[in-house]
N, C-alpha and C positions, 0 to 999 in steps of 0.2 A: 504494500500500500504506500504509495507515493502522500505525501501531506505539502502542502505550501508553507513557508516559512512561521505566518502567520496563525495557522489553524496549528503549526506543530505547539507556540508557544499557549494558544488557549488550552491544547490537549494537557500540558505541561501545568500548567498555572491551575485548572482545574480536576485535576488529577487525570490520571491513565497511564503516563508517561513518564519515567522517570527523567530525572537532573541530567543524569550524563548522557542521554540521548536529545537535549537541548543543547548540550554544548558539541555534539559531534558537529550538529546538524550547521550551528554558527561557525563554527571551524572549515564545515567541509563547502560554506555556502560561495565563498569569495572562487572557488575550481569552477563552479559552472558556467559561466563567461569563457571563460579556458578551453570547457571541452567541447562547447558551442560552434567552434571556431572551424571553418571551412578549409581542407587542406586537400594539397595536391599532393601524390603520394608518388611521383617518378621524377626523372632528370632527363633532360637528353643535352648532349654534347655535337653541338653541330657546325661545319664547316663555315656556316657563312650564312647568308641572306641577305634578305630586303625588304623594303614596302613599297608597296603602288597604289598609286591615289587617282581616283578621276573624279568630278565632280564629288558625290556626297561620301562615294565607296571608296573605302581603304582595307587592301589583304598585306599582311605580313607574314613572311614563310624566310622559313630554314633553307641549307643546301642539308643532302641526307633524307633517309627512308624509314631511321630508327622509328618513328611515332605516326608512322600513314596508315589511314586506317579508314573505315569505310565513310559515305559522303557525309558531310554537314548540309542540312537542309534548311531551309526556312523560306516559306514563301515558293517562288517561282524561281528561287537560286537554290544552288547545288555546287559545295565545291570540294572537291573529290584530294586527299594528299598522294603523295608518292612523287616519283621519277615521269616528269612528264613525258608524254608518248609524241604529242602532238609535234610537228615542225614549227621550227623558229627559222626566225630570222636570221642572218649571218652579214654580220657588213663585210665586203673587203676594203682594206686598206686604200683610203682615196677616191673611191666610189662615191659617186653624190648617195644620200640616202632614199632611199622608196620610201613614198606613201601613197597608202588606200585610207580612205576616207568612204563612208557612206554617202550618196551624190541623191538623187531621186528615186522612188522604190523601185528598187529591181536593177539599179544603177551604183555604182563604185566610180572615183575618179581617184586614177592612178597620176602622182607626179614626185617629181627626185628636185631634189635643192641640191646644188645649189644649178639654177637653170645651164645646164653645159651646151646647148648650141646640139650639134653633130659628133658632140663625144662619144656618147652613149645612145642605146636604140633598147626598145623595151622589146622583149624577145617573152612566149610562153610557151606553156604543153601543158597539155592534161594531168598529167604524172610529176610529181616531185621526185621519183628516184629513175624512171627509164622512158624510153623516147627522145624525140631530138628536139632541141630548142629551135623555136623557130619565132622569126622577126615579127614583131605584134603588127597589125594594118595599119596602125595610127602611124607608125616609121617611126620619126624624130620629133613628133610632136607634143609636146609638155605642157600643161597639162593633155588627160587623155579621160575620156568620160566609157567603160564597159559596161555589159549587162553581167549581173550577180548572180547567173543562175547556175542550177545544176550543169552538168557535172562540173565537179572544181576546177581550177583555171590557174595555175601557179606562174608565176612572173618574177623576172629579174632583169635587171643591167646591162647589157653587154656591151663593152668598149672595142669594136672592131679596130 
């Protein structure tokens, strides 16, 4: 039988209860704030990271696998830990940068800063590991306005 503080010292005062289980109970009272207390019970040890912010959303992650574990949900998000599978990006050295931007539905506009003239020609293929690159229709021209649709459409730089 649990008692409150309160009810222990009427039970006390009015008999039932002896002395020394009123001074346990003041003794043991100042612990329960103590064991209330919320803890996290692992460590992990990791290489490295970062955070990324865009508007309201901010994710911060590790490098390493030790603590991946199945999705964090809430709402209409889902974000999944581990060793990403997806393709990234890769600058090379001296290459203007790509960007895609979302343009009008069902539209992406692809453009590279810093604007290089006839340096560079925007080249794609279906496939990110096989098939031949081949020169996008737009040629040399920067900006460049595609359609977003199936199947994917992978793009990069090429300095002939």
């Amino acid at each position: 039988m649990s008692l409150t503080p309160v009810a222990l010292v009427r039970r006390v005062l009015y008999g039932g209860l002896p002395i020394h289980a009123l001074l346990t109970a003041f003794l043991l009272l100042p612990l329960v704030p103590v064991l209330a207390q919320f803890a996290s019970p692992w460590h992990t040890v990791a290489g490295g990271g970062g955070t990324s912010t865009g508007g309201v959303f901010r994710v911060s992650g590790t490098l390493g696998q030790p603590d991946a574990g199945g999705p964090l949900t809430g709402g209409r998000f889902s974000l999944t830990g581990g060793f990403w599978a997806l393709p990234q990006a890769v600058q090379t050295p001296g290459a203007p940068t790509l960007i895609i931007v979302p343009a009008s539905p069902g539209f992406a506009t692809i453009s590279w800063s810093p604007n290089t003239g006839t340096n560079w020609i925007l080249q794609e293929r279906l496939s990110l590991t096989t098939g031949t690159w081949i020169n996008s229709t737009s040629g040399w021209a920067n900006p460049v306005t595609v359609p977003a649709t199936l199947p994917a459409k992978f793009y990069r730089l090429f300095q002939p």
